[in-house]
Structure formats: structure tokens, C-alpha cells
VOFIKOL-102747 format. One record per atom (N, C-alpha, C, CB): x negated, y, z; residue in three letters. Coordinates in steps of 0.05 Angstrom, whole numbers, plus 5000, padded with zeros to 4 digits. Glycine has a CB too. Example, Ala and Ser with C-alpha at 12.3 -4.5 7.8 and 13.67 -1.06 7.14 Angstrom:
2
473648865156ALA;475449105156ALA;473649345156ALA;477449115181ALA;474349555142SER;472749795143SER;474250015157SER;471849885114SER;
end
This chain:
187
512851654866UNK;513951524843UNK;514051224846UNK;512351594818UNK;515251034834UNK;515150774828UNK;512850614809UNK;517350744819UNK;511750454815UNK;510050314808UNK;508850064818UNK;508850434807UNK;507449954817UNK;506149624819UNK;504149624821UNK;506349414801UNK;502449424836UNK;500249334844UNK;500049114825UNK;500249274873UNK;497949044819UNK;496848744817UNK;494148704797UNK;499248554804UNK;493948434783UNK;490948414772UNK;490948344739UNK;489248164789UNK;489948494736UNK;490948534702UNK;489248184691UNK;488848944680UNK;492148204678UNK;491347834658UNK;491047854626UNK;494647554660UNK;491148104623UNK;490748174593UNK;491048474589UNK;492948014575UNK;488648574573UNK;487748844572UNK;488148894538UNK;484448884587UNK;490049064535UNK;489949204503UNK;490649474500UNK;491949074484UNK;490149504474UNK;489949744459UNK;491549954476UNK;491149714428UNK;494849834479UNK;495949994487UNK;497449944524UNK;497750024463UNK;497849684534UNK;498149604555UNK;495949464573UNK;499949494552UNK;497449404596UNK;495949164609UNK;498248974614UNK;494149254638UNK;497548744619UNK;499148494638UNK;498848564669UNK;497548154633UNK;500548494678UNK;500048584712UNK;501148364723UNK;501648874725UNK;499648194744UNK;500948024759UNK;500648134781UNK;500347764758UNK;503248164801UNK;503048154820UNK;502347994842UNK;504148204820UNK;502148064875UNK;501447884893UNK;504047674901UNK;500448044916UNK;506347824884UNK;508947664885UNK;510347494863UNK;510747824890UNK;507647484841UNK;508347244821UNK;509847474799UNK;510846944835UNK;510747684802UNK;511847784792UNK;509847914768UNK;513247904809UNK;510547884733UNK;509047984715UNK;509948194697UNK;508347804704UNK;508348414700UNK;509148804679UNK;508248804665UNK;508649114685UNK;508948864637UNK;506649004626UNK;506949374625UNK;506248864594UNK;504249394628UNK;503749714645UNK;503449784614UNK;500349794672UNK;505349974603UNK;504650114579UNK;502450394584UNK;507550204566UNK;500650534562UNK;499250734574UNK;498750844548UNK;496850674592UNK;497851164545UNK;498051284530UNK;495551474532UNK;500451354530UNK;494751634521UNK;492851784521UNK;493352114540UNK;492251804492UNK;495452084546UNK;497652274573UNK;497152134597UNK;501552254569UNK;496051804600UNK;496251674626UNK;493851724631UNK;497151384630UNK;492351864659UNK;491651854686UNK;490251694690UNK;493251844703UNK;488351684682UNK;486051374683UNK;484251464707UNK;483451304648UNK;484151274723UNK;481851354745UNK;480951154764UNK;482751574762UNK;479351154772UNK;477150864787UNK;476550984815UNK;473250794769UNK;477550874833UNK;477550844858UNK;474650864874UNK;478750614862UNK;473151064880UNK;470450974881UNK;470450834916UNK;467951274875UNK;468150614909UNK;467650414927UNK;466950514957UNK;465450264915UNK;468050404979UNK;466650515016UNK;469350675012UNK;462550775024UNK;468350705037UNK;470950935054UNK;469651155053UNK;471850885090UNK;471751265079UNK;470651625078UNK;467251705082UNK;472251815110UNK;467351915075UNK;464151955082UNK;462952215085UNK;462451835061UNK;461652345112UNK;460952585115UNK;458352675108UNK;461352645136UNK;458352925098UNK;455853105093UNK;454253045128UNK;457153525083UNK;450853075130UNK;450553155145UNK;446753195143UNK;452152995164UNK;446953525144UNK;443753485137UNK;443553455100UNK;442453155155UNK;445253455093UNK;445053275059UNK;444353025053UNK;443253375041UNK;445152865075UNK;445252645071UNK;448852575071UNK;443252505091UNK;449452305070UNK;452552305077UNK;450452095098UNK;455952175050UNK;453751995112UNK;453451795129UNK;456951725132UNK;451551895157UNK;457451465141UNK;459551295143UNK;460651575171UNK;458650895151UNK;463551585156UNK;465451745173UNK;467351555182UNK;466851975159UNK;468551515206UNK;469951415217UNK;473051625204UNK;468851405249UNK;475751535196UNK;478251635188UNK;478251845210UNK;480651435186UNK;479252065209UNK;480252215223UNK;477352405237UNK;482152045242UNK;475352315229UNK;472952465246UNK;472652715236UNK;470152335245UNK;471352915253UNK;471253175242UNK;469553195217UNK;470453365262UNK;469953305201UNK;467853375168UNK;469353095155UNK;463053335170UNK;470852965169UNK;469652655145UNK;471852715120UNK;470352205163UNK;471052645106UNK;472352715065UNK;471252475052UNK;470453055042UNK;474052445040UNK;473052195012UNK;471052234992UNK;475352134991UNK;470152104982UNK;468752164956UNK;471952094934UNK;465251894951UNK;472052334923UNK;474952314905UNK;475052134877UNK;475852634896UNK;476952034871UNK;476351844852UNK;475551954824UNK;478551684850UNK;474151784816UNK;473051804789UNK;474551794756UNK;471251594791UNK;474751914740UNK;476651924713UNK;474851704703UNK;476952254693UNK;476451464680UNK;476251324674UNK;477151334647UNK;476851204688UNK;476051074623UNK;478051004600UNK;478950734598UNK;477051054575UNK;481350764591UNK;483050514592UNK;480650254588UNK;485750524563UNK;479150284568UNK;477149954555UNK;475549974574UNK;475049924521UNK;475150154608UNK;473750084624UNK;475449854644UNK;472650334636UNK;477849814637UNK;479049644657UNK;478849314651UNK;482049734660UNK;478349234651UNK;478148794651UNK;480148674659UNK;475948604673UNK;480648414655UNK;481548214656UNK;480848114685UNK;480848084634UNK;481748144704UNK;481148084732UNK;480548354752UNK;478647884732UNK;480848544743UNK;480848804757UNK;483548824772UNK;480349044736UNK;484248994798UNK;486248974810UNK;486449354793UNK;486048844848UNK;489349334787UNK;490349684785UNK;492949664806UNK;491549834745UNK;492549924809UNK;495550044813UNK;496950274794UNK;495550184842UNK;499250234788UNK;500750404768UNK;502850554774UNK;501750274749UNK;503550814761UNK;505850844775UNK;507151024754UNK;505450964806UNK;509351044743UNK;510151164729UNK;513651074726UNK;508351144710UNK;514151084707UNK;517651054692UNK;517850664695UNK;517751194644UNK;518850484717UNK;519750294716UNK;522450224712UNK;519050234731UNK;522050034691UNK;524949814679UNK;524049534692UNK;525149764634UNK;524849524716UNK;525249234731UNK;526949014722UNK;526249284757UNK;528649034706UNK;529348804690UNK;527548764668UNK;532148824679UNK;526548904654UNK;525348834632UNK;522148804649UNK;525849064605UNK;520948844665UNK;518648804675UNK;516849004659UNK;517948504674UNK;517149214659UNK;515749494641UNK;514949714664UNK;518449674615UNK;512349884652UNK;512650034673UNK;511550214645UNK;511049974707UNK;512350454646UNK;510550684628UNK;509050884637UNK;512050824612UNK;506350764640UNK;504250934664UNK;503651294662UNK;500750764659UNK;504051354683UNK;503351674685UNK;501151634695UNK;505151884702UNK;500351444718UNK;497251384730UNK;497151164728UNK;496351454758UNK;494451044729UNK;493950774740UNK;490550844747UNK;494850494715UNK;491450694774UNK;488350704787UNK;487150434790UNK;488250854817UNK;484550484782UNK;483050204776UNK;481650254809UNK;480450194740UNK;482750024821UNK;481649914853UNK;479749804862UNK;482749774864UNK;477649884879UNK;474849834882UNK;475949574895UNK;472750054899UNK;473749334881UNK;473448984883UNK;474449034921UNK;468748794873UNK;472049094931UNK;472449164961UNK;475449164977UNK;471249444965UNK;476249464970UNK;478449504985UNK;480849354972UNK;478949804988UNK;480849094938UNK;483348984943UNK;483248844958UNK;484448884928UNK;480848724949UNK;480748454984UNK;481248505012UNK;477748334993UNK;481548725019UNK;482748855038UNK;486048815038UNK;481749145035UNK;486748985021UNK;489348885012UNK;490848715011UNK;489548884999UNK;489448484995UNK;490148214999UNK;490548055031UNK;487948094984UNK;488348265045UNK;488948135073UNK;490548185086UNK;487548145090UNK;491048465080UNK;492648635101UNK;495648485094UNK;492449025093UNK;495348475066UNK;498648265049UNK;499948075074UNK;497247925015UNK;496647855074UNK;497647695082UNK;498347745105UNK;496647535078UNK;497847825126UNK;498747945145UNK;500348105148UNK;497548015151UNK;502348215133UNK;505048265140UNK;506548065151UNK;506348345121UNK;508448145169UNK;510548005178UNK;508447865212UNK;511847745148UNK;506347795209UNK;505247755227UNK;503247875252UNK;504747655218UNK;502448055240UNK;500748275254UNK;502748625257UNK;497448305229UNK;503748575228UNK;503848855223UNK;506948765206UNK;500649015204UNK;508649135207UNK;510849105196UNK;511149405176UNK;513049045219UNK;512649395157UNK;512449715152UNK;515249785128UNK;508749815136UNK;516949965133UNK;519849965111UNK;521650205127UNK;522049595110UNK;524150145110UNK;525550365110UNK;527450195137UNK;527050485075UNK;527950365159UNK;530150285180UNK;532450285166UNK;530450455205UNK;533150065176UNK;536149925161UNK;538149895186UNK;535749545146UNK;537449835203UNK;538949805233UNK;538049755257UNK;540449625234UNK;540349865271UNK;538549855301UNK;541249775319UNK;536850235313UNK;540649515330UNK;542249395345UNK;540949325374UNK;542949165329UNK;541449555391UNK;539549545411UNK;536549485421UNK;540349445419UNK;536149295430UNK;532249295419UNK;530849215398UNK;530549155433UNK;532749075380UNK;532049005343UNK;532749165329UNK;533248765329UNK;530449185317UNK;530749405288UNK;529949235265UNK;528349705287UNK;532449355248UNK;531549245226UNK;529949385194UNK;533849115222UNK;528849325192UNK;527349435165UNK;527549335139UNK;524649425169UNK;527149415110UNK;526949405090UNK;524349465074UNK;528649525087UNK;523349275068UNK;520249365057UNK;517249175054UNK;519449575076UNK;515549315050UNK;514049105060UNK;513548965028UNK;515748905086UNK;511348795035UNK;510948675000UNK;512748484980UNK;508448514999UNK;513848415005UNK;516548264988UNK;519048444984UNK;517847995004UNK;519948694993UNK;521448854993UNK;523948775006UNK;521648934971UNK;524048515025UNK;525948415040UNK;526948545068UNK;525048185044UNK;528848505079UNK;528748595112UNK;526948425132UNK;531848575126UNK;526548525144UNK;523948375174UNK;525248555200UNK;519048515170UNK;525248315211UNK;526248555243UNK;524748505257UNK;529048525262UNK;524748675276UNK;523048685306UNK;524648775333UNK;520548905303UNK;523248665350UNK;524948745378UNK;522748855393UNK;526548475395UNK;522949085404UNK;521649285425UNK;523049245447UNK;521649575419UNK;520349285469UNK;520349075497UNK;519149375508UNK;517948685501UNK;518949265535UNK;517749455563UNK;514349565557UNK;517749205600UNK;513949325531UNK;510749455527UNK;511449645505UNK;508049215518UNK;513349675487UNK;512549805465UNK;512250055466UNK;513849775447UNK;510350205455UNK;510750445452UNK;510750585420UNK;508850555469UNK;512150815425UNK;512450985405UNK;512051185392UNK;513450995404UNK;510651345379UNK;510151535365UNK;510051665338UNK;508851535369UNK;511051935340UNK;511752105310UNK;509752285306UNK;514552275309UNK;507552225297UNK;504652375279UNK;504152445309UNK;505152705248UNK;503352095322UNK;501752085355UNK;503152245378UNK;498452255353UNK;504852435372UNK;507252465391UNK;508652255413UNK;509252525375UNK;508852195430UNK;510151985440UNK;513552185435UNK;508851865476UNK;514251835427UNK;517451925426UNK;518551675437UNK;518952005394UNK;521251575438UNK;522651275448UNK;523851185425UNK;525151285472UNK;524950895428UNK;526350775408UNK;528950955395UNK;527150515420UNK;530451115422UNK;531951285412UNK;532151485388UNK;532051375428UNK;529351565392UNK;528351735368UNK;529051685342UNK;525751735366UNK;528551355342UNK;528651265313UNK;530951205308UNK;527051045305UNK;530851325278UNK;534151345262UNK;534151145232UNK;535051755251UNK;537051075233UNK;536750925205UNK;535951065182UNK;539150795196UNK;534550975167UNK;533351115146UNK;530351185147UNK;534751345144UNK;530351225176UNK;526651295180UNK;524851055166UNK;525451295220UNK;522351165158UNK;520251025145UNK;518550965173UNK;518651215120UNK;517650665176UNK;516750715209UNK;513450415198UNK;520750565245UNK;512250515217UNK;510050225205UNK;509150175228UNK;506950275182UNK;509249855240UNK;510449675261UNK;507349555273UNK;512849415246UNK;506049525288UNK;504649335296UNK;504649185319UNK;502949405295UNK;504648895317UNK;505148735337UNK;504548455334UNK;507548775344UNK;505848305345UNK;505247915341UNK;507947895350UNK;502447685365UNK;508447565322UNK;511047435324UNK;510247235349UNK;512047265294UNK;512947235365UNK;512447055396UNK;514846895393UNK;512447245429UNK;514846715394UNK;517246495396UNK;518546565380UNK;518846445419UNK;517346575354UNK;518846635323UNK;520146945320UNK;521746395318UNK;520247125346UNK;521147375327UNK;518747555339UNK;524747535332UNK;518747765310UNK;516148005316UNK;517448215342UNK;515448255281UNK;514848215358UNK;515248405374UNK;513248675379UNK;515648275396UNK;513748815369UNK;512749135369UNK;510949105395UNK;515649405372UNK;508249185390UNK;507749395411UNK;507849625413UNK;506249395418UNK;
end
């Protein structure tokens, strides 16, 4: 579904204020039908013995601790949510089916990872492919970003190796690499 990120600037009865990381401001409408729930804090984490212990993503046993149900007057004025429901982008409205209240931790994560688009990392809908530049759509500004794949890049579909060929316009593809003499280049 469609929805927004950002850090609530005013909490009421029936909405929130949402600023985004793009200046951009919603108010998240919510209802007693909306999906309240709190992100619980750490990453994955495995049983072992009955203890947990820190799971590395992808390790065998490892499972989230699943998020927690919430009520709306648990959310603040400086809390990061995410929402997602019925958006009116001219009017800056969203009418929440969920909104998940985001552990302090992993926005600051977020925030990093933000800033680091376009520089580390790329991620959108393929828009074009003009020999070794691809272009994309996406990403936190929802702009195009291109990249050019070289003799190092490699490629893969759920860790499959595949080639640039593979990739078609329209594919959803997520990019990692460093900008070199001003354009991103895939590894």
C-alpha cells in the first residue's frame, strides 16, 4: 500500500502531523479500525537453551520478536511512525489502515541509511537501460538516479547470479556501490 515515513509534530484525538525526511508535511488521520503497533527494539533473535541470543539475518532458527499492538495516546511528539493507508498527495492526507510506531534505534538507522542513498547504495523501479547505465526511479526523494555497471559488477536474482541482460525495465532492483568521478557505479 502507500504511505509515509516521518516524525510526528503534533499528536491528537484523531490524527498525527507527519514530517517527513523530505520536508514534506501529512496529517495521518486514524480511527479505532487503524492498526496501532510498536516496533519492538534489537533485531532478530534466536531461542537457544531458553535463552535468546543475537541472530545474525538469515541464520538458521533466527525470528523476530513480532511487533507489539499499541494505542494511538502511546505515540509523542518526536516519535518516528510509518503509515500506510488511503493517500491524497495534493492535499497531504493519508487515512491510516496501519501505522507503526518505530523503535528510537532502528530510525537512526534509517536516517543513515537516507543519507546514504545515492552514495553508497541505490534502490527503484528500472526506468532505462542504455547499455551500461541504468536508470532508476525511487529512492527517498522518488527521483531518477542512474548507475553504470563495469567488469566488476555483479548480479543477482534472490542470490542467483544473473547479467545486466537479465534486467528489464520495470524491475525493482537495489544497487550497491560508490559514486567515482561523479557517476554511481554498481558493484
Amino acid at each position: 500500500g502507500q504511505g509515509t515515513v516521518g516524525t510526528v509534530t503534533e499528536a491528537a484525538a484523531d490524527h498525527f502531523m507527519v514530517k517527513t525526511e523530505l520536508g514534506e508535511v501529512y496529517k495521518v488521520y486514524f480511527s479505532v479500525n487503524t492498526r496501532m503497533m510498536k516496533q519492538p527494539p534489537g533485531g532478530p533473535l534466536q531461542r537457544q537453551g531458553g535463552r535468546e541470543r543475537g541472530a545474525e539475518p538469515g541464520e538458521e532458527g533466527a525470528m523476530r520478536t513480532p511487533p507489539q499492538p499499541i494505542k494511538a495516546a502511546e505515540i509523542k511528539v518526536g516519535d518516528v511512525i510509518a503509515a500506510s493507508g488511503e493517500v491524497d498527495a495534493n492535499a497531504k492526507t493519508l487515512g491510516a489502515a496501519f501505522v507503526m510506531l518505530i523503535d528510537p534505534e532502528r530510525a537512526k538507522e534509517m536516517r543513515a541509511m537516507e543519507a546514504n542513498y545515492g552514495k553508497t547504495w541505490l534502490a527503484g523501479r528500472v526506468k532505462a537501460i542504455e547499455e551500461v547505465k541504468v536508470s532508476l526511479e525511487g529512492g527517498p526523494d522518488r527521483a531518477v538516479h542512474s548507475f553504470i555497471a563495469d567488469e566488476n559488477t555483479t548480479f543477482r536474482k534472490r542470490r542467483a547470479p544473473i547479467t545486466l541482460a537479465d534486467v528489464q525495465v520495470g524491475d525493482m532492483v537495489r544497487v550497491e556501490g560508490a559514486v567515482k568521478d561523479g557517476t554511481f557505479v554498481a558493484t
